[in-house]
PDB file of N, CA, C and O in Angstrom:
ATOM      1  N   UNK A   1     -14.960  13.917   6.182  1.00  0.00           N
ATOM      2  CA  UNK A   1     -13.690  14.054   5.493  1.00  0.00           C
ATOM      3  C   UNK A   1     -12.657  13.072   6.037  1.00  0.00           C
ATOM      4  O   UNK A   1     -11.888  12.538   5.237  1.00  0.00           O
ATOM      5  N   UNK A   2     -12.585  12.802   7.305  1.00  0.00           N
ATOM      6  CA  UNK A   2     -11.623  11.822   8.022  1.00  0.00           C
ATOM      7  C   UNK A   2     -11.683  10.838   7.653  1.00  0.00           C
ATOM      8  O   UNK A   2     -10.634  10.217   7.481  1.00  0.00           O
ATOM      9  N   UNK A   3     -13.161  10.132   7.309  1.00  0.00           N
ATOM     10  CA  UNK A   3     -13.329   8.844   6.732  1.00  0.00           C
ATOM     11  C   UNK A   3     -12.936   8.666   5.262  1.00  0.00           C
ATOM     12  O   UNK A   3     -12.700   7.615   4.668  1.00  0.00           O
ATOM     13  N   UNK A   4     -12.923   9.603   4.923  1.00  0.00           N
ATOM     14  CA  UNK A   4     -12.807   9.060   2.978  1.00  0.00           C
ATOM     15  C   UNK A   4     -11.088   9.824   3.482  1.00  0.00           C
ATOM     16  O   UNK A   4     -11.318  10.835   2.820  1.00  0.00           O
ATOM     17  N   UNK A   5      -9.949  10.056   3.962  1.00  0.00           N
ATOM     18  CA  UNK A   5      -8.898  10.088   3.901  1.00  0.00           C
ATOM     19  C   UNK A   5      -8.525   8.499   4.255  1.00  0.00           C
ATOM     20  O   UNK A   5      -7.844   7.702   3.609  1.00  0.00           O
ATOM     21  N   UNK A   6      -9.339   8.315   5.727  1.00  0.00           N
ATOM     22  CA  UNK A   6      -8.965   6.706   6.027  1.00  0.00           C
ATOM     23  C   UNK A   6      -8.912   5.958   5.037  1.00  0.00           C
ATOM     24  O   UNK A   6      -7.938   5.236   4.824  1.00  0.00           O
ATOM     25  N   UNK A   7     -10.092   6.016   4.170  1.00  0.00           N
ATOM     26  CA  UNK A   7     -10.340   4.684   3.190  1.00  0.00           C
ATOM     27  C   UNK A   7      -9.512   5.249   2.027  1.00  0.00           C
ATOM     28  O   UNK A   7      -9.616   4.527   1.034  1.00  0.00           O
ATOM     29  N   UNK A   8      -8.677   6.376   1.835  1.00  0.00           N
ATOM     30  CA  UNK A   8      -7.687   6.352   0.458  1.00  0.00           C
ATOM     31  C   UNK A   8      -6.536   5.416   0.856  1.00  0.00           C
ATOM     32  O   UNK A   8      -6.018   4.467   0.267  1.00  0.00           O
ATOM     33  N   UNK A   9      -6.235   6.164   2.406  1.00  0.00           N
ATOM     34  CA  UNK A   9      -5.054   5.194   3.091  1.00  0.00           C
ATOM     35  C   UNK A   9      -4.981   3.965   2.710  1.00  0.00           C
ATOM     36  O   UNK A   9      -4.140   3.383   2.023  1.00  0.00           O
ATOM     37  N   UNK A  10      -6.380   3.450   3.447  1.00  0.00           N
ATOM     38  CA  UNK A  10      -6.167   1.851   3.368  1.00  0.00           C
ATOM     39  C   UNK A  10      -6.399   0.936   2.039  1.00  0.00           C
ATOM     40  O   UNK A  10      -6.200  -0.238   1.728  1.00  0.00           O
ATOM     41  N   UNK A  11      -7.035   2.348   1.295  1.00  0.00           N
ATOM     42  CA  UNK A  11      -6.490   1.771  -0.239  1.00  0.00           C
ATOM     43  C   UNK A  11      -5.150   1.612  -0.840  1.00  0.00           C
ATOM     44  O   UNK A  11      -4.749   0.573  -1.362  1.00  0.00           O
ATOM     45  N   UNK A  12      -4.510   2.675  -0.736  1.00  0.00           N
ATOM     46  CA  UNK A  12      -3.527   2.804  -1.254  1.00  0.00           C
ATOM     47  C   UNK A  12      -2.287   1.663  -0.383  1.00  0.00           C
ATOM     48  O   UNK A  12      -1.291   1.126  -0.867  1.00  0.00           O
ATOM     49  N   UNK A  13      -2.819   1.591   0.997  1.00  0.00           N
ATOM     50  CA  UNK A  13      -1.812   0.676   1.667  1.00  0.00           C
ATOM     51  C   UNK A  13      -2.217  -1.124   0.850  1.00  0.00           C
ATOM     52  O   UNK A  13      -1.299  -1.850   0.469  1.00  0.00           O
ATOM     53  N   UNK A  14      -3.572  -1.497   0.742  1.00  0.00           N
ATOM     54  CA  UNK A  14      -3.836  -2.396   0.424  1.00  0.00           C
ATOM     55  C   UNK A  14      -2.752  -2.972  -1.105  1.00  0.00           C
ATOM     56  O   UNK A  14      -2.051  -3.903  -1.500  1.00  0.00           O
ATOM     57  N   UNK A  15      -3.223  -1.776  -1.447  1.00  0.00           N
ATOM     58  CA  UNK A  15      -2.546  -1.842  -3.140  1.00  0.00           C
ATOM     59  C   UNK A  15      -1.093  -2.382  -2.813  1.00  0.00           C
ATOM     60  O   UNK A  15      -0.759  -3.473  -3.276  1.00  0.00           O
ATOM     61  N   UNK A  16       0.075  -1.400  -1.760  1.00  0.00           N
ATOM     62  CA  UNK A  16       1.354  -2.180  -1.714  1.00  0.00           C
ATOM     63  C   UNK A  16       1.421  -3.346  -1.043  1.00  0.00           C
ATOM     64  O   UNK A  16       2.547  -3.837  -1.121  1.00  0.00           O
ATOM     65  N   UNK A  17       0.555  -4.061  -0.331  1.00  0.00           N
ATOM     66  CA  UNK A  17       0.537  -5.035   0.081  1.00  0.00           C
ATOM     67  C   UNK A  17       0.229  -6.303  -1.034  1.00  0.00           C
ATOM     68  O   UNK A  17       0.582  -7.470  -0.860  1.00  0.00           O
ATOM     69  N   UNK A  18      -0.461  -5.818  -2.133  1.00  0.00           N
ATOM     70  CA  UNK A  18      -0.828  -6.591  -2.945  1.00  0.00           C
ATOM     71  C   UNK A  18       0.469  -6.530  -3.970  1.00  0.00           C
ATOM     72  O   UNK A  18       0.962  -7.630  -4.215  1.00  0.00           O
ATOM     73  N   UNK A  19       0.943  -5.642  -4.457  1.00  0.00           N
ATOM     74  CA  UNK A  19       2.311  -5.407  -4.855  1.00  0.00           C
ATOM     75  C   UNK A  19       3.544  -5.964  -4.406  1.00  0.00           C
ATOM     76  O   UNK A  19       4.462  -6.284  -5.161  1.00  0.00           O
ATOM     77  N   UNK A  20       3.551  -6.080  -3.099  1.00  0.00           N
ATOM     78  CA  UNK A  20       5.133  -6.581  -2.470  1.00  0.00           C
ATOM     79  C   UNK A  20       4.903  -8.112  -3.125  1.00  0.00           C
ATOM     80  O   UNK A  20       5.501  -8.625  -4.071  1.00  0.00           O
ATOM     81  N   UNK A  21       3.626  -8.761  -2.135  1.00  0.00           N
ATOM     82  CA  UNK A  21       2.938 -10.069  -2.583  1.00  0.00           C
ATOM     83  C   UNK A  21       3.617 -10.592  -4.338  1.00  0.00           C
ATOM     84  O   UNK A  21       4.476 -11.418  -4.647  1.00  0.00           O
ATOM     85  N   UNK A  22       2.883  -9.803  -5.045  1.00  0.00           N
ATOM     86  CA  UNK A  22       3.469 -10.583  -6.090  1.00  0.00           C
ATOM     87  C   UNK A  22       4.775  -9.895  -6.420  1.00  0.00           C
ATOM     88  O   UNK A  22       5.092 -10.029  -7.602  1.00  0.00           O
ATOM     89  N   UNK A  23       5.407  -9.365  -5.860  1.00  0.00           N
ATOM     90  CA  UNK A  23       6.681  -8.949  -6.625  1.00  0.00           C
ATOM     91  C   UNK A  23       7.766 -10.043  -5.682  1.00  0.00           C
ATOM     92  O   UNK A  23       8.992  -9.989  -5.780  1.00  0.00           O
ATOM     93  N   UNK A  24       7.026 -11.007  -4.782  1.00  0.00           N
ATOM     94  CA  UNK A  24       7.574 -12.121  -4.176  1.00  0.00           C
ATOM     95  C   UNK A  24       7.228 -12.969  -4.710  1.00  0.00           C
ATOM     96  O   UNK A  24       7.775 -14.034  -4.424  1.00  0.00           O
ATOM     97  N   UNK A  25       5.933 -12.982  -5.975  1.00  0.00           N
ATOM     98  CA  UNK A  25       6.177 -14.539  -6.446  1.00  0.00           C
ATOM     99  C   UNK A  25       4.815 -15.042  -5.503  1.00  0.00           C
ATOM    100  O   UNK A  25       4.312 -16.114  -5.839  1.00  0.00           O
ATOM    101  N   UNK A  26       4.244 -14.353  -4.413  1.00  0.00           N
ATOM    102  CA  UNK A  26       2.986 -15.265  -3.683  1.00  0.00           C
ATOM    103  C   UNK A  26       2.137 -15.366  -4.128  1.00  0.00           C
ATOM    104  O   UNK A  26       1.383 -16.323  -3.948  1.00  0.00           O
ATOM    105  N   UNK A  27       1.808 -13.871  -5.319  1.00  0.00           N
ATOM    106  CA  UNK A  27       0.187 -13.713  -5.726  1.00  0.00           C
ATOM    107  C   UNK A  27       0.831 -14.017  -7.141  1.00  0.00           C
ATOM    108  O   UNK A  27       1.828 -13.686  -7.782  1.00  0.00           O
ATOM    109  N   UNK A  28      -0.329 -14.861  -7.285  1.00  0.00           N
ATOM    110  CA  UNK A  28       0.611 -15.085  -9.490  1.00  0.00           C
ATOM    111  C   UNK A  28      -0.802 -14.591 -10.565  1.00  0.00           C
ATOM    112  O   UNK A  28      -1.842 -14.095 -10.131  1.00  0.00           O
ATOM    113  N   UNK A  29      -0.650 -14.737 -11.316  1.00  0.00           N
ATOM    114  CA  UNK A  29      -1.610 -13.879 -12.538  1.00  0.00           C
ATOM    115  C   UNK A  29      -1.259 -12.531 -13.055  1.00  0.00           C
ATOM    116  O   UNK A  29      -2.025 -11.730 -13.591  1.00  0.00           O
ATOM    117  N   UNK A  30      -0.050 -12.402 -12.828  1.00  0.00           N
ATOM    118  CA  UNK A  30       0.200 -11.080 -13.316  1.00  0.00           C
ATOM    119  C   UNK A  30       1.552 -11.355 -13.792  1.00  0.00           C
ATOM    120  O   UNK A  30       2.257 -12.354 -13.654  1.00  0.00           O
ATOM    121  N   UNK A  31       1.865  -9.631 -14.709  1.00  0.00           N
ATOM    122  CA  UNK A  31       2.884  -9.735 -15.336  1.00  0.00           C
ATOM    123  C   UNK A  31       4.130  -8.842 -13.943  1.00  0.00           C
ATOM    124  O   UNK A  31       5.315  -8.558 -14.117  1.00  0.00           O
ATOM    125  N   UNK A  32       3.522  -8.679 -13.030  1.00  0.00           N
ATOM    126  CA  UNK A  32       4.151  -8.257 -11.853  1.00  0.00           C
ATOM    127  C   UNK A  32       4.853  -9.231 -10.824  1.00  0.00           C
ATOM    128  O   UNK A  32       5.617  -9.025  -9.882  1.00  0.00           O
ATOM    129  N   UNK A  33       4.296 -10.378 -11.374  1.00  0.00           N
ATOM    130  CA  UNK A  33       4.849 -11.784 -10.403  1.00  0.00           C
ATOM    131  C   UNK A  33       6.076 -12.537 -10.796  1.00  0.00           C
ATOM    132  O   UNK A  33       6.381 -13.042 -11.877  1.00  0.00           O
ATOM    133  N   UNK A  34       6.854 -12.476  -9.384  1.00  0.00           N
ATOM    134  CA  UNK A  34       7.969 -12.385  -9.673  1.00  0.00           C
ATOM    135  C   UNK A  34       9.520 -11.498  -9.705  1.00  0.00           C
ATOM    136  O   UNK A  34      10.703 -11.809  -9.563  1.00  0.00           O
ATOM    137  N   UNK A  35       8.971 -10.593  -9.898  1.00  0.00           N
ATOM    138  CA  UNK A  35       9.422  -8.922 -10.381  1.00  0.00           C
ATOM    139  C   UNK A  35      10.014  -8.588  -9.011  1.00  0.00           C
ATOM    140  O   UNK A  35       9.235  -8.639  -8.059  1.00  0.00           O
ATOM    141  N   UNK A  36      10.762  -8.391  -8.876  1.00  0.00           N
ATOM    142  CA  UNK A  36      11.787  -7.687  -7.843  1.00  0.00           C
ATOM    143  C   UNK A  36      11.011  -5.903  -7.281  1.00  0.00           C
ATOM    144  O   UNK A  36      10.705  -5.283  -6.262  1.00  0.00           O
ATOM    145  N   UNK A  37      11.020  -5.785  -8.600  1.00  0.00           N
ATOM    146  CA  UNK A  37      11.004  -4.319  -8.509  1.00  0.00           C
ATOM    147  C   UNK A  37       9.829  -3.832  -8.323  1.00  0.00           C
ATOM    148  O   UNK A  37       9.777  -2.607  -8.432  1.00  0.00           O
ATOM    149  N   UNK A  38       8.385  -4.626  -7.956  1.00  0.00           N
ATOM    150  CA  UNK A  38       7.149  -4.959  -7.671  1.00  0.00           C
ATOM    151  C   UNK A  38       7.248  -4.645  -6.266  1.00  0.00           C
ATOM    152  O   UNK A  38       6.696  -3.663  -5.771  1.00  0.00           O
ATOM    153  N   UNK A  39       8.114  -5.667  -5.470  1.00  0.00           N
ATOM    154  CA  UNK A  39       8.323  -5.718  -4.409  1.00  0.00           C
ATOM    155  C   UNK A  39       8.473  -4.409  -3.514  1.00  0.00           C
ATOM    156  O   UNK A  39       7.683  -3.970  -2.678  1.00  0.00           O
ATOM    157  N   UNK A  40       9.958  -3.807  -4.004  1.00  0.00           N
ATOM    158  CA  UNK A  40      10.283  -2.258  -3.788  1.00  0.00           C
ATOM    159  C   UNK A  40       8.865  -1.210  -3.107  1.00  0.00           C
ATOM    160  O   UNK A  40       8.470  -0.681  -2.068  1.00  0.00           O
ATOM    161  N   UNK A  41       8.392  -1.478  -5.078  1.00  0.00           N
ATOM    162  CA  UNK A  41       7.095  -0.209  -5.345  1.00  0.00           C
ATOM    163  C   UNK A  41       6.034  -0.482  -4.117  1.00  0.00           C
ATOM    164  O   UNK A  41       5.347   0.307  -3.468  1.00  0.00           O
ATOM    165  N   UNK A  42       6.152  -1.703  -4.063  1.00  0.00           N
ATOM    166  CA  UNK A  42       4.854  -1.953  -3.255  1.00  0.00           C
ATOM    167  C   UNK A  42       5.163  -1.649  -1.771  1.00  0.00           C
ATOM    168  O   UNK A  42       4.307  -1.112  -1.068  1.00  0.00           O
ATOM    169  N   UNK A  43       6.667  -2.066  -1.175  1.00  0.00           N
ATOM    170  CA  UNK A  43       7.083  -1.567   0.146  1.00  0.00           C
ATOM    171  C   UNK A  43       6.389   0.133   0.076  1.00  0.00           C
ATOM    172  O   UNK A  43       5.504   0.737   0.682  1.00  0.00           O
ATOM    173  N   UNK A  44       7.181   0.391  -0.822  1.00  0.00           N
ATOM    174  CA  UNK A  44       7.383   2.305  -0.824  1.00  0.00           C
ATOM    175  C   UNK A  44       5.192   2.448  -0.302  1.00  0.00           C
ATOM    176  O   UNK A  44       4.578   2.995   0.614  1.00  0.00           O
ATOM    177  N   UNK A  45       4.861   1.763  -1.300  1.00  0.00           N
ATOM    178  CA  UNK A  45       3.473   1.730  -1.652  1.00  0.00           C
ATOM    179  C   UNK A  45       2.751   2.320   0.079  1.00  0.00           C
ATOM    180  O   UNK A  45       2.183   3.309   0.541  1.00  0.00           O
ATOM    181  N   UNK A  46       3.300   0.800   0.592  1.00  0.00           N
ATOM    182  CA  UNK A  46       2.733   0.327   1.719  1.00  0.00           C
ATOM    183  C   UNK A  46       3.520   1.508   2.933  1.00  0.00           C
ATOM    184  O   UNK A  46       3.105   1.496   4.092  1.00  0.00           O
ATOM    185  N   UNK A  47       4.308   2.180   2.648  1.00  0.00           N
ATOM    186  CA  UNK A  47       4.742   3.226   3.601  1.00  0.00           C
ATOM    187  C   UNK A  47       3.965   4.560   3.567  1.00  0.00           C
ATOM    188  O   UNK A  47       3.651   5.315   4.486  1.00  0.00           O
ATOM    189  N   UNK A  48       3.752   4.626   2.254  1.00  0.00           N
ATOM    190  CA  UNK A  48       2.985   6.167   1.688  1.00  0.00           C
ATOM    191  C   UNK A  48       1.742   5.551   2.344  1.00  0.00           C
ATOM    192  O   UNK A  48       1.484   6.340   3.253  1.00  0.00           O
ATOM    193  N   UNK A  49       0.648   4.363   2.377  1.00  0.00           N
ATOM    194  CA  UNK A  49      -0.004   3.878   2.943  1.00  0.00           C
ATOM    195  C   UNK A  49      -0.081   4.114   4.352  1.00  0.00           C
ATOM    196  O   UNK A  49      -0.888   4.977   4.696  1.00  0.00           O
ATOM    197  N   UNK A  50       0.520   3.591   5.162  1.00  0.00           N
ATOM    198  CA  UNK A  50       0.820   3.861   6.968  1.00  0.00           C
ATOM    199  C   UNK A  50       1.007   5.452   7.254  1.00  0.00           C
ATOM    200  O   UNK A  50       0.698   5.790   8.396  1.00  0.00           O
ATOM    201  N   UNK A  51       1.454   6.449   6.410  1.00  0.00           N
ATOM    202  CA  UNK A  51       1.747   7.552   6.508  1.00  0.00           C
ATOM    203  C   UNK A  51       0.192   8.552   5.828  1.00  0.00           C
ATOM    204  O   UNK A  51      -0.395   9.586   6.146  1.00  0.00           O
ATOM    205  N   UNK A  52       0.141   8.154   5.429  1.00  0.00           N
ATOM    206  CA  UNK A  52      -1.220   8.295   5.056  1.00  0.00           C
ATOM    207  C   UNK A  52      -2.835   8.160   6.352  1.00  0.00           C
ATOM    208  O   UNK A  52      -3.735   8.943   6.652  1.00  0.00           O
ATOM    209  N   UNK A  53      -2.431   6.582   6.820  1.00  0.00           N
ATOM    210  CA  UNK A  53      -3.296   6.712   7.560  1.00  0.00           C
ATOM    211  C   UNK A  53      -3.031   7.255   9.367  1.00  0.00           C
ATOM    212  O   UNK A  53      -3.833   7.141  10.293  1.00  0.00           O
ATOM    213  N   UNK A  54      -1.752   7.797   9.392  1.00  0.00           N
ATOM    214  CA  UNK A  54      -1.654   8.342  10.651  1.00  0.00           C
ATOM    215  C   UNK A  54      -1.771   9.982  10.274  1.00  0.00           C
ATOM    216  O   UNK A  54      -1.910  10.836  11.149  1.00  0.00           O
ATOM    217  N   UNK A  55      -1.696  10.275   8.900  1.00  0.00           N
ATOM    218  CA  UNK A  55      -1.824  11.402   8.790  1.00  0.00           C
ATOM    219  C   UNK A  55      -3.792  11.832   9.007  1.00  0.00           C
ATOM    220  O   UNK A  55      -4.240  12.842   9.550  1.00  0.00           O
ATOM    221  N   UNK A  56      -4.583  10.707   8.392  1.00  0.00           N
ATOM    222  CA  UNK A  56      -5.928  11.105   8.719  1.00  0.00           C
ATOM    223  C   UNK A  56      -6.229  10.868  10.222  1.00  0.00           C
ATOM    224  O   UNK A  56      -7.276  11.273  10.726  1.00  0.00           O
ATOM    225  N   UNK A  57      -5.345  10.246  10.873  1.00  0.00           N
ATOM    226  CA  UNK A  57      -6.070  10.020  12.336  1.00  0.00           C
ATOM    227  C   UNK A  57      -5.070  10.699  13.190  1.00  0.00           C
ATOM    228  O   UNK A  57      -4.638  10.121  14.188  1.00  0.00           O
ATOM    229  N   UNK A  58      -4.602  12.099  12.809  1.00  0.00           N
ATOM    230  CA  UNK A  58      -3.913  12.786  13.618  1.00  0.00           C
ATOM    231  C   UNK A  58      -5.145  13.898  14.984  1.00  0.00           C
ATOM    232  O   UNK A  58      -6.293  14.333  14.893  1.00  0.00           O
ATOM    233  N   UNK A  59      -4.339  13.932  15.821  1.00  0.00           N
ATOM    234  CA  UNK A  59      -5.419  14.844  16.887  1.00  0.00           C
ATOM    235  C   UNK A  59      -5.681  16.291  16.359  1.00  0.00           C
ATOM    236  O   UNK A  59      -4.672  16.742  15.816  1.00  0.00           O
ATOM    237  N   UNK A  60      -6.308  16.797  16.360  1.00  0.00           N
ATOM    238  CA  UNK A  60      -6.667  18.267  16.202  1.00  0.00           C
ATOM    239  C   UNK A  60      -7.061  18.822  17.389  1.00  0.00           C
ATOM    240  O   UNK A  60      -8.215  18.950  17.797  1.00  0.00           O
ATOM    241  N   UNK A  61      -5.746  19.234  18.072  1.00  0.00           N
ATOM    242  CA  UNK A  61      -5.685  20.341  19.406  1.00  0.00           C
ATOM    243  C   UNK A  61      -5.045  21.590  19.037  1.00  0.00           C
ATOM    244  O   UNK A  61      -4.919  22.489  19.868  1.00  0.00           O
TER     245      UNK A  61
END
């Protein structure tokens, strides 16, 4: 179970990383490039991400 929480994490973190990216204009092919508000979603993205993966690798004492 720990492992498939890890790998939603680092999905879901991947995803805002790929999001901020083009909502800066770095990654192009999309209708997201460029987009300000790409950027945002994808920060928020990439926080629910990090929170995510300290939530699967918390101690159980």
């Amino acid at each position: 179970m720990r492992l498939i929480r890890n790998l939603l994490a680092l999905l879901v973190l991947a995803l805002g990383v790929r999001w901020s990216l083009q909502g800066l204009g770095l990654v192009q092919g999309s209708f997201m490039t460029g987009q300000r508000e790409w950027l945002y979603i994808g920060l928020v993205t990439v926080l629910v991400g990090l929170l995510g993966l300290r939530w699967a690798n918390r101690s159980r004492n």
